[in-house]
C-alpha positions as CSV (number, residue, x, y, z in Angstrom):
1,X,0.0,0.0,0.0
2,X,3.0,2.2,1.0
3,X,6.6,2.3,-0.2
4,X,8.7,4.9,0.6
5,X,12.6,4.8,-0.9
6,X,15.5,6.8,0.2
7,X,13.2,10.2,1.6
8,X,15.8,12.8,2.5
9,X,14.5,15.9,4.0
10,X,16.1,19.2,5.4
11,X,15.5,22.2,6.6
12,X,17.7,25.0,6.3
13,X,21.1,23.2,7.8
14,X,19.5,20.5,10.0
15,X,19.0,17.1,7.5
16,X,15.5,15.7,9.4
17,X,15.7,12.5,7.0
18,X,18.8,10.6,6.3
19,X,17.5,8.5,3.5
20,X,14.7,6.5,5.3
21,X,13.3,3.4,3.6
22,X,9.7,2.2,4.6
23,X,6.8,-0.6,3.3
24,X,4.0,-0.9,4.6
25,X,1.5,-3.5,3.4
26,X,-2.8,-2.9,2.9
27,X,-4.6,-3.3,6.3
28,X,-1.2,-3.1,8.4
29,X,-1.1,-0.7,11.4
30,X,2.3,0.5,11.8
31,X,3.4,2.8,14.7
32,X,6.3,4.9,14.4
33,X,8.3,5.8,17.7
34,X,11.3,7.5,18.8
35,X,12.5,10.5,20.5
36,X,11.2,14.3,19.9
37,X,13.4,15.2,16.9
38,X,13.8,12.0,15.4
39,X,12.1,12.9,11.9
40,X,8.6,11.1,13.2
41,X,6.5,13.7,12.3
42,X,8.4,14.6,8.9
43,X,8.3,11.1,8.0
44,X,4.4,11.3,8.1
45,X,3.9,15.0,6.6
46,X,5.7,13.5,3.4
47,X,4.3,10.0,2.7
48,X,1.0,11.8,3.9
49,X,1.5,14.2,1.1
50,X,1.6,17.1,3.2
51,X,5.2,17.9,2.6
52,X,7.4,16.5,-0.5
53,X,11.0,15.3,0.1
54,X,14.1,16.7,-1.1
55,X,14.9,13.4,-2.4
56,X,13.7,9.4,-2.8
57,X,9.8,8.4,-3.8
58,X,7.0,7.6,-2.3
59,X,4.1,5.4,-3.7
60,X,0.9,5.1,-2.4
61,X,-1.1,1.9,-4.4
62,X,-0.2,2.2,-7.4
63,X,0.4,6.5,-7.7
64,X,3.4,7.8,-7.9
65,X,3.5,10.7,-5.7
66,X,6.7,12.9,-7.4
67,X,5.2,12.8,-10.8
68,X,1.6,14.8,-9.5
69,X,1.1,18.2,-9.8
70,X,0.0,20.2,-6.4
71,X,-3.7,19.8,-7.9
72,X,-3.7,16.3,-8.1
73,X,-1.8,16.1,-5.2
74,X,-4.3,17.5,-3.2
75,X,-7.3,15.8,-5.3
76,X,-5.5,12.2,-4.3
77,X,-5.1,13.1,-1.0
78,X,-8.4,14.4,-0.5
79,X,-10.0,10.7,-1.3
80,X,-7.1,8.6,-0.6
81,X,-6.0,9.6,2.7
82,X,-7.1,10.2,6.2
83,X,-5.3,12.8,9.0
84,X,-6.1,12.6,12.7
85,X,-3.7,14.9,14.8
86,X,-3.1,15.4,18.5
87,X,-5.2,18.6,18.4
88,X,-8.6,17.7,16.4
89,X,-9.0,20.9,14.3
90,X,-12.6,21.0,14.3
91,X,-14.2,23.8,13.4
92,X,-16.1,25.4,16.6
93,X,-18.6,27.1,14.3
94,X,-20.1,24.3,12.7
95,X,-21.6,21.3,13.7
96,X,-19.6,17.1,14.4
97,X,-22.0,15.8,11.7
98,X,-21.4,19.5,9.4
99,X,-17.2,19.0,10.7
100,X,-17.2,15.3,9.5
101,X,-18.9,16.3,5.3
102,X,-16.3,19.1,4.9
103,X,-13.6,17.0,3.1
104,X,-16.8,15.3,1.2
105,X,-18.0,18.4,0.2
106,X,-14.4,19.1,-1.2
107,X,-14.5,15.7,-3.2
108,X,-17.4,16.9,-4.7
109,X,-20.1,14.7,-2.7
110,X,-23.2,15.7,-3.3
111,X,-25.0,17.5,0.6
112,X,-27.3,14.1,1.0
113,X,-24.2,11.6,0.6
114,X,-22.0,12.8,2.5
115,X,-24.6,13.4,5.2
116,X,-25.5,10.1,4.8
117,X,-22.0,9.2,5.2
118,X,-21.3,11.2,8.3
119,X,-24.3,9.8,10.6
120,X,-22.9,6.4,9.4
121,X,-19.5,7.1,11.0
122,X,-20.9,9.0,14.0
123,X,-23.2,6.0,14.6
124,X,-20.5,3.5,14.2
125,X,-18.6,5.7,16.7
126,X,-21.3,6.2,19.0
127,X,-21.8,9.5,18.6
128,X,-25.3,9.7,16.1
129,X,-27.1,11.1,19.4
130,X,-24.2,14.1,18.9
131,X,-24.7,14.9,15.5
132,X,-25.8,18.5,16.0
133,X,-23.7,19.1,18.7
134,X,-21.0,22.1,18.0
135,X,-17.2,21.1,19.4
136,X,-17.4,22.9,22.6
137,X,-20.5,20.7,23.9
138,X,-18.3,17.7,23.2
139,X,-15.7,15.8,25.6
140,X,-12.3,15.9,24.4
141,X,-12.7,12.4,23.8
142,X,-15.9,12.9,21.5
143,X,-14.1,15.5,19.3
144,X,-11.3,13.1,18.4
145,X,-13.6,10.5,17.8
146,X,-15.6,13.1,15.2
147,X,-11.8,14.0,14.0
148,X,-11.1,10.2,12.9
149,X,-14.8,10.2,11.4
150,X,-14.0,13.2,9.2
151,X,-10.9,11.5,8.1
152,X,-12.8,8.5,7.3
153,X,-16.0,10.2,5.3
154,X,-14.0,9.7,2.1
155,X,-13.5,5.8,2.3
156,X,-9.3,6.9,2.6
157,X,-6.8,3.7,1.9
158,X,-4.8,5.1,4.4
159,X,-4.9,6.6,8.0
160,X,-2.5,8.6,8.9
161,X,-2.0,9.6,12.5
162,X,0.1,11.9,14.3
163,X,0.1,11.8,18.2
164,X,-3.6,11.2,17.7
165,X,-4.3,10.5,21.9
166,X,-1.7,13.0,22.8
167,X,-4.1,15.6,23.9
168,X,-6.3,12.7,26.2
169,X,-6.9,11.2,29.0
170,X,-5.8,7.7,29.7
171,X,-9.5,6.4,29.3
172,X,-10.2,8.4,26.0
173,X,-6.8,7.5,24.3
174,X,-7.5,3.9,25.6
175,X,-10.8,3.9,23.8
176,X,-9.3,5.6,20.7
177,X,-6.4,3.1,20.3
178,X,-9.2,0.2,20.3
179,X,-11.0,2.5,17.8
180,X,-8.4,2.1,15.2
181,X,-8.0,-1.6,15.4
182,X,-12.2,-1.9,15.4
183,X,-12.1,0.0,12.4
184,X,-9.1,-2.1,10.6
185,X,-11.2,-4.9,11.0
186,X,-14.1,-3.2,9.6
187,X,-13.1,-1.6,6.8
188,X,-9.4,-3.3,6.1
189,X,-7.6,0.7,5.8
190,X,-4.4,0.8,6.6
191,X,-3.2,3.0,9.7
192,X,0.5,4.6,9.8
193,X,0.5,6.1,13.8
194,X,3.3,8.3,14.9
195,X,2.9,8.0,19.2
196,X,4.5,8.8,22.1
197,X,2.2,6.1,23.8
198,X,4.0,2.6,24.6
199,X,0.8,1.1,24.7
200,X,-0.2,2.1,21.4
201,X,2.7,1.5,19.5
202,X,3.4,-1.8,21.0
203,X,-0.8,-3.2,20.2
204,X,0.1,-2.0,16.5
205,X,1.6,-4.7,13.9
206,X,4.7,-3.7,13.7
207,X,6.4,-0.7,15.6
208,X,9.2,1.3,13.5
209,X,12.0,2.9,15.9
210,X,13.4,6.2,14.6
211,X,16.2,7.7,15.6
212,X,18.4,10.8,13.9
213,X,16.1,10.4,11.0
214,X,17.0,6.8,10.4
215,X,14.4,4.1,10.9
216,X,17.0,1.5,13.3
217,X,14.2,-2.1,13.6
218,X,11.1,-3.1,13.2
C-alpha cells in the first residue's frame, strides 16, 4: 500500500531525514516511535503528502506521488487519505456531523451523501445522538472520535496519524487506540500512527524505531 525509498528531507542546515526506507503493506497498522526530533513527524507529513521530500519516492497503491502536480496532489489526498492529529481541528462554528462532510463536500459529494455518510461514521462511533452538537459541547474524547470520522468520510486507503491520543486522558486515548484496530477490521484501511504512547505502539503490527532520521528495527 506504502513504499517509501530513500526520503531525505532538510531544513535550512538541519538534515530531518537521512534517506529512510519504509513498506508498509494494505490493512497493516504501523506505529512509528522514537525520541522528539527523530524525523517522526516529517516522515508522516511526506508519505501523507503534506510535505514532499528533497529526495527518494514515495508510492501510495499504485500512484506515484513525485510525478503529481499540487492539484492532483491535493485531489489524491483528499480521497485517498485520512489525517487525525493530537489537536482535532474542528471547526467550533459548525456542527460534528457539518465538521465530519467538509472534506466530502471538497471531493465533490453531493450535501445528502456525504450526510448520509457522516451519521454512518458517528453511529459506528457512537456519537449519532451528537450529530448537532458544536465542538465545545463535546468531551475531548468525543471531538477526536468526530476528528477520525472526518478522516474516514472519504473511504481513505490510508490513516494517517500523528500523536492522535496526545491531547487525552488515559481512558479516551484507551478507547481511541481500540477505535483504530475496530475500524481495521471493519473496513481493512491501513493506519500509519506516529505516538509517544507505549501502549499504542506496541498493540500496532509492527512498531518502527526512529532515531536521527533513520528508521534503526522493526
Amino acid at each position: 500500500m506504502i513504499k517509501a525509498q530513500g526520503i531525505h528531507k532538510s531544513y535550512g542546515k538541519i538534515e530531518v531525514l537521512k534517506g529512510v526506507d519504509i513498506s508498509i503493506s494494505k490493512g497493516e497498522i504501523v506505529s512509528i516511535v522514537g525520541a522528539s526530533g527523530a524525523g517522526k513527524s516529517t516522515l508522516l507529513h511526506i508519505i501523507g503528502t503534506l510535505d514532499r521530500a528533497d529526495a527518494g519516492t514515495v508510492v501510495i497503491g499504485e500512484t506515484q506521488l513525485a510525478q503529481l502536480s499540487e492539484k492532483k496532489i491535493a485531489h489524491f489526498r483528499n480521497t485517498h487519505i485520512g489525517f487525525v492529529f493530537q489537536f482535532h481541528h474542528l471547526l467550533p462554528e459548525f456542527t460534528a456531523l457539518e465538521n465530519i462532510c467538509i472534506p466530502a463536500f471538497i471531493g465533490g459529494k453531493s450535501r445528502k451523501e456525504a450526510e448520509d455518510k457522516g451519521m454512518s461514521l458517528l453511529s459506528m462511533l457512537g456519537l449519532a445522538e451528537r450529530a448537532s452538537h458544536k465542538p465545545s459541547e463535546l468531551s475531548g474524547g468525543e471531538q477526536q472520535r468526530v476528528a477520525v470520522a472526518r478522516a474516514l468520510v472519504n473511504d481513505p486507503a490510508v490513516v494517517m496519524a500523528d500523536e492522535p491520543s496526545g491531547n487525552l486522558d488515559s481512558a479516551s486515548a484507551k478507547e481511541l487506540h481500540q477505535l483504530f484496530f475496530s475500524l481495521r477490521g471493519k473496513l481493512n484501511q491501513t493506519f500509519v500512527i506516529v505516538t509517544h504512547n507505549e501502549e499504542l505502539a506496541n498493540m500496532a503490527d509492527r512498531k518502527l524505531v526512529m532515531k536521527d532520521g533513520m528508521i534503526l528495527y522493526s
